[in-house]
C-alpha positions, 0 to 999 in steps of 0.5 A: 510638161506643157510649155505655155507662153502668155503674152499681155501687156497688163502685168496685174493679170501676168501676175495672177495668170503665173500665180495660178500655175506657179505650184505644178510640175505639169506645166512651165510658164512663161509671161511676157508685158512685151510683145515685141520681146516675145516675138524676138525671143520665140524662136529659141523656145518651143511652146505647147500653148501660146495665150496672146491679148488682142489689143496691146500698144505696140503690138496687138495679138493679131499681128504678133500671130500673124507674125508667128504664121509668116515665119512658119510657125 
């Protein structure tokens, strides 16, 4: 199974990205509206596919990878 994690704080497009990938056995989705929770919850996942929205108000996509290569990820 593909563990794919997607990050945007638009809930409209959360909504139908998960809808899309609700009804398969092939990959396990999870979505975050908040950055920052994600970034706090990363480490206790493992993820095949991270998708991340540029631009976010309390934190952009750059920084979250930023964050995620300086912590060896």
């Amino acid at each position: 199974m593909i563990k794919i994690a997607i990050v945007d704080d638009d809930t409209l497009f959360l909504n139908s990205f998960t809808e899309y990938f609700k009804n398969t056995d092939k990959y396990s989705l999870s979505s975050y509206s908040d950055p920052k929770l994600f970034c706090k919850e990363y480490f206790s996942q493992e993820y095949d596919v991270i998708f991340l929205d540029i631009e976010m108000p309390s934190l952009s996509g750059i920084e979250i990878h930023d964050f995620l290569k300086n912590n060896n990820s």
